[in-house]
C-alpha positions in Angstrom: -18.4 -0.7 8.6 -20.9 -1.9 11.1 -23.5 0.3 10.1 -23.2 -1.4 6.7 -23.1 -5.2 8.2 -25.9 -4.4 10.0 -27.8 -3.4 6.5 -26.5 -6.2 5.0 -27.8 -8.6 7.9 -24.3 -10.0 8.8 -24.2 -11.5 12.0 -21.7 -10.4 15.0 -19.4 -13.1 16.3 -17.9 -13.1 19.2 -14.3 -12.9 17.3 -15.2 -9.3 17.6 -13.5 -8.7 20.8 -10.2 -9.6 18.9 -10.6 -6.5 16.2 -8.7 -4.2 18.7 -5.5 -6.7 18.2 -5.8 -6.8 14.6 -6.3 -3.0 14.8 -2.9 -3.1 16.8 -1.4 -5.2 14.5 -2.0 -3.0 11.4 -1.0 0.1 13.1 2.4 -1.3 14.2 2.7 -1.9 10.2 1.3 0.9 9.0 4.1 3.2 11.4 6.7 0.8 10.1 6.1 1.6 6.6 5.3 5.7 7.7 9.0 5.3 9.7 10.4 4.7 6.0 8.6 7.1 4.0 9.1 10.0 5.9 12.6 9.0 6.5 13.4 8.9 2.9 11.3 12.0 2.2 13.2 14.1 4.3 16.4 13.4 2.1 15.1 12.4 -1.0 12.3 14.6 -2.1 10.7 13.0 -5.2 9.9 10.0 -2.8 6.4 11.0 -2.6 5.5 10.5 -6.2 7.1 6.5 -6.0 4.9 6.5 -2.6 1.5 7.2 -4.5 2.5 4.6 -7.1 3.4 2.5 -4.9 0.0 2.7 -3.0 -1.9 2.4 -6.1 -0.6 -0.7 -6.9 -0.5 -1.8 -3.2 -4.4 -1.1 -3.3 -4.9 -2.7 -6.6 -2.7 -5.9 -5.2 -4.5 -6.3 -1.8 -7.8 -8.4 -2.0 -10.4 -6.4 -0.5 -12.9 -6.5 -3.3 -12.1 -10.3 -4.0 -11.0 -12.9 -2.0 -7.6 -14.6 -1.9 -9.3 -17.5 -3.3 -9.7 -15.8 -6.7 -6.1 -15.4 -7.0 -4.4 -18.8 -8.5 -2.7 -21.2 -6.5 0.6 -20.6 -8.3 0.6 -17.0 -7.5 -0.7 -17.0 -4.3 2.8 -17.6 -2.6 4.5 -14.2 -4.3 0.8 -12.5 -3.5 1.3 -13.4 0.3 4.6 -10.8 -0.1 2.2 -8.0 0.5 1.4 -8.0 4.1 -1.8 -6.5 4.0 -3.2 -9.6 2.1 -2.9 -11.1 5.1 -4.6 -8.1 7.3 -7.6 -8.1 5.3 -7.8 -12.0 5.4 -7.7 -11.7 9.6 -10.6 -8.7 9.2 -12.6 -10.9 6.6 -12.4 -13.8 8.6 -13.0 -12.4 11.8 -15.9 -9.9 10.7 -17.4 -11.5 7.8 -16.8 -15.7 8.3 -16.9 -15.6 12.3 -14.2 -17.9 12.2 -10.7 -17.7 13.4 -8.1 -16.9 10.8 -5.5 -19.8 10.0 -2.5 -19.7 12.9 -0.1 -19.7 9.7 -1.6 -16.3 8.4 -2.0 -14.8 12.0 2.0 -15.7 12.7 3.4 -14.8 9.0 1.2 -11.2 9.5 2.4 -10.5 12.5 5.8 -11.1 12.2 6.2 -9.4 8.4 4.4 -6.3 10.5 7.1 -6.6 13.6 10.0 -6.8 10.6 9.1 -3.8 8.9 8.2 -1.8 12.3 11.8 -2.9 13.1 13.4 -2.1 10.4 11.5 1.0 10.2 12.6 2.4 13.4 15.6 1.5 12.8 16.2 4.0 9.7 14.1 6.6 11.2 16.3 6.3 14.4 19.5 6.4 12.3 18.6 9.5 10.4 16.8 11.4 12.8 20.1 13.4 13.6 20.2 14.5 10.0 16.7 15.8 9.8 17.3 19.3 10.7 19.9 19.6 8.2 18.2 19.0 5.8 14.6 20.2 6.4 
């Protein structure tokens, strides 16, 4: 990615040194979300074909080849659900705008990605007995 902002002549900003925190802050949420997949892969096998779905519309739902402004205001409420609308708003902002993303987003990001780390952990801990069984 920097290889391609240097092509395209973007400039660095010094928001930069805050990538390794948003870098943090999607891995937390991606291992949430890995926490519940495998978990209900291991019992339920046909979870893996809901997963790619699931993705595909994930990718499809996540503005990373438009911008949030595109989407209308009436919608943008149920279209801040998916939490990595607001991931790719902190990375735009930060890489592309050199600006600080809104508190609001920041706060609402992290904790949707603490919640479903959380909640994650807590169904891969509560299963994790049964694994074995049923591997």
């Amino acid at each position: 990615m920097f290889i391609f902002m240097l092509i395209f002549k973007i400039k660095f900003s010094i928001l930069i040194i805050f990538l390794p925190l948003a870098i943090l802050l999607q891995c937390i949420l991606v291992l949430g979300l890995s926490f519940i997949s495998s978990a209900l892969h291991t019992f339920y096998r046909d979870t893996r074909y809901i997963v790619e779905v699931l993705l595909l519309c994930g990718f499809y739902l996540t503005p990373i080849f438009y911008t949030l402004d595109m989407v209308p205001k009436t919608w943008q409420h149920i279209y801040m659900l998916n939490p990595m609308v607001g991931m790719v708003t902190i990375y735009r902002s930060m890489l592309f705008y050199g600006k600080f993303p809104q508190l609001p987003e920041v706060i609402y990001t992290c904790m949707v990605s603490l919640l479903v780390f959380t909640l994650g952990l807590f169904i891969f801990r509560k299963h994790e007995r049964l694994f074995a069984d049923y591997v």
